[in-house]
N, C-alpha and C positions, 0 to 999 in steps of 0.2 A: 586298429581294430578295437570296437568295443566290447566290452566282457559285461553282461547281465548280471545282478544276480536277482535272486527271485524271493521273495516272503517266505517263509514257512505258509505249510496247507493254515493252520489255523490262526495265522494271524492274517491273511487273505480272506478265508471266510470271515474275518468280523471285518475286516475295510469294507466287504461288500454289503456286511448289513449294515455296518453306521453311513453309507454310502446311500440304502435305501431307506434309510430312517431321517437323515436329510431332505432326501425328497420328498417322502410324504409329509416332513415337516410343514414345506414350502408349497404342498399342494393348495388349490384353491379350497375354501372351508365355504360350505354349503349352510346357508341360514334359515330361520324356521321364516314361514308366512307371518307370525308375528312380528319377529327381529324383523322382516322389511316391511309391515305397516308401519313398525314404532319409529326405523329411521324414516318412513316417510311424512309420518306428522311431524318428527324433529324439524325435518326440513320445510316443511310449508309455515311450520310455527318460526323459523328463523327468516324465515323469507318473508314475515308479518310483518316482522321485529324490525326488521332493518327497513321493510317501506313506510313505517310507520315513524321510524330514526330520521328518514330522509325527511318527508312530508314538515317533521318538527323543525328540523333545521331552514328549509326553503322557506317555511311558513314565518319561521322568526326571523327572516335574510328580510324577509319583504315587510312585513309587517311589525317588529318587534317582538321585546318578548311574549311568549305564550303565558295564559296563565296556566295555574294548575290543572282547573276544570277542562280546560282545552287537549290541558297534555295528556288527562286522564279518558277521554273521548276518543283522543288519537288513537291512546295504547289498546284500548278496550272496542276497537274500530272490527269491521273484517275485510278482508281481502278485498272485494267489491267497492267497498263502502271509500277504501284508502284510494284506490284508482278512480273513484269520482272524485274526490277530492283535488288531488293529483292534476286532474283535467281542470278543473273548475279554478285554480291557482292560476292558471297561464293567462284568464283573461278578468278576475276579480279586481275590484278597487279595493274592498276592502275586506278585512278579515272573514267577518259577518255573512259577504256574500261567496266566500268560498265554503261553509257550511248550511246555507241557504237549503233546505232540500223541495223550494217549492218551484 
């Protein structure tokens, strides 16, 4: 047979508030319209970053290295601007005509 024993009242009532203090610890935290615009430019600004990382590497896999001017066009590119690129690589002979915009 088991025999209980039980808290005292007041040291029960504080289990239950550092019980409830836990949880609202762990609750979800609600963010302002700003905090999720700014992580959203983070994120489209790191999504630049890295098609722009890629483009440099494919581009110097095929053609060599890049020069600076090149890499600084790449980095200073936008979204659009990288995905044409990106296209125009698959079927280019050469450097020149994967920057081609005519």
């Amino acid at each position: 047979m088991f025999t209980y024993t039980y808290l005292p009242e007041n040291l029960e009532r504080q289990l239950w508030r550092d019980i409830q203090a836990l949880k609202g610890a762990q609750a979800m935290r609600y963010i302002t319209s700003v905090e999720r615009i700014g992580r959203r430019i983070g994120w489209e600004e790191g999504k630049q970053e890295g098609e722009a990382a890629l483009l440099v590497m494919l581009l110097s896999q095929r053609f060599g290295p890049l020069s600076e001017d090149t890499r600084a066009r790449l980095e200073q590119a936008d979204a659009a601007q990288l995905e044409r690129w990106a296209r125009r690589l698959l079927d280019a002979a050469t450097l020149a005509e994967v920057f081609d915009e005519h």
